[in-house]
C-alpha positions as CSV (number, residue, x, y, z in Angstrom):
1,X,16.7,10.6,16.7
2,X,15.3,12.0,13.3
3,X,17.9,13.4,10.9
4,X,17.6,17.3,10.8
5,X,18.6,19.6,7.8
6,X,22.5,19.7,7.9
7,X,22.8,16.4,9.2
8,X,24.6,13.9,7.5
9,X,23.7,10.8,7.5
10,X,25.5,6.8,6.2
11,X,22.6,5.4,4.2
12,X,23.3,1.7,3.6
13,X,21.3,-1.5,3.2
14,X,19.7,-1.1,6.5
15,X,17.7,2.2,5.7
16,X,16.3,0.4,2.0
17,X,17.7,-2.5,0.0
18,X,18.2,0.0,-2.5
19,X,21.5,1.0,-1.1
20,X,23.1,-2.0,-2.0
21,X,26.2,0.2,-2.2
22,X,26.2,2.1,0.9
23,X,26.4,6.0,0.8
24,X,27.1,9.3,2.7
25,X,23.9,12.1,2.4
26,X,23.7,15.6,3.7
27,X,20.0,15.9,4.5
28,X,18.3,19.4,3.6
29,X,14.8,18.5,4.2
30,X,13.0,15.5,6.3
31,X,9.4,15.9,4.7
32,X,6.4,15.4,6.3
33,X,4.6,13.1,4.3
34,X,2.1,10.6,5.6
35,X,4.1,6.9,4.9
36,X,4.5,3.7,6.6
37,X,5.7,3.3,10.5
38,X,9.6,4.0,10.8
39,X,9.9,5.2,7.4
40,X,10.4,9.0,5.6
41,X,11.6,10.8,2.7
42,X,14.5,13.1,2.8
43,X,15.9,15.4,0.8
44,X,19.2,16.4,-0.1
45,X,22.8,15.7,-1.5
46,X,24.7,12.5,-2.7
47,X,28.6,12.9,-0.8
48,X,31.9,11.6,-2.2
49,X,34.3,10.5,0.0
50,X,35.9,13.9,0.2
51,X,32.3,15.3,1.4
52,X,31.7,16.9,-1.5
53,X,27.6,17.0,-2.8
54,X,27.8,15.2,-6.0
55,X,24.0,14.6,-6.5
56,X,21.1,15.6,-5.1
57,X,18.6,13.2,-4.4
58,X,15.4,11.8,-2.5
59,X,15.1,9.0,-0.7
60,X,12.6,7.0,1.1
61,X,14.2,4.9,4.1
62,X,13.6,3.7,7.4
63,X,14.6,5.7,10.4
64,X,15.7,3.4,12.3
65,X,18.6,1.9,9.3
66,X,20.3,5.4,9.6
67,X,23.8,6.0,10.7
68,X,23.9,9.3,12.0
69,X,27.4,10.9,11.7
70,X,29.2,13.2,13.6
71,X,29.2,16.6,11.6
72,X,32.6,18.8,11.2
73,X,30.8,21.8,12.6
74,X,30.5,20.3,16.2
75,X,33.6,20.5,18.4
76,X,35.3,16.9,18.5
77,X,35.9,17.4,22.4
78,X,35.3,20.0,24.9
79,X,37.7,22.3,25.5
80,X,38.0,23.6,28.9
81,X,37.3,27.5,29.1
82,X,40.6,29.0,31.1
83,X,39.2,30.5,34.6
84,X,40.2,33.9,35.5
């Protein structure tokens, strides 16, 4: 699955040896630019550990090394709707 805007994604070795220290990114754009097989640039912003944008950035990195992570805007569980 391709990371959307608002995603956020755990970029680490995998994606680029660049990420030699792995890293948390909150894509804003996936750009369409012609590159090679499996691989894109995104843009957007750098996370600490508290989730906070501390740089914004574009990368180039292959699809398939992305860790997609579960965002804090989409429910956890389902919770049942009471009938009645």
């Amino acid at each position: 699955m391709s990371p959307r805007a608002g995603d956020i994604v755990h970029v680490t070795r995998e994606a680029s040896v660049q990420f030699l220290k792995p890293m948390m990114f909150r894509v804003i754009r996936v750009h369409d630019w012609p590159t090679y097989d499996g691989w894109m640039w995104l843009d957007g912003y750098q996370l600490n550990s508290a989730g906070d944008a501390v740089e914004r950035r574009s990368i180039f990195v292959q699809q398939a090394g992305l860790k997609m992570m579960p965002d804090s805007r989409t429910p956890s569980r389902l919770v049942p709707t009471p009938a009645r």
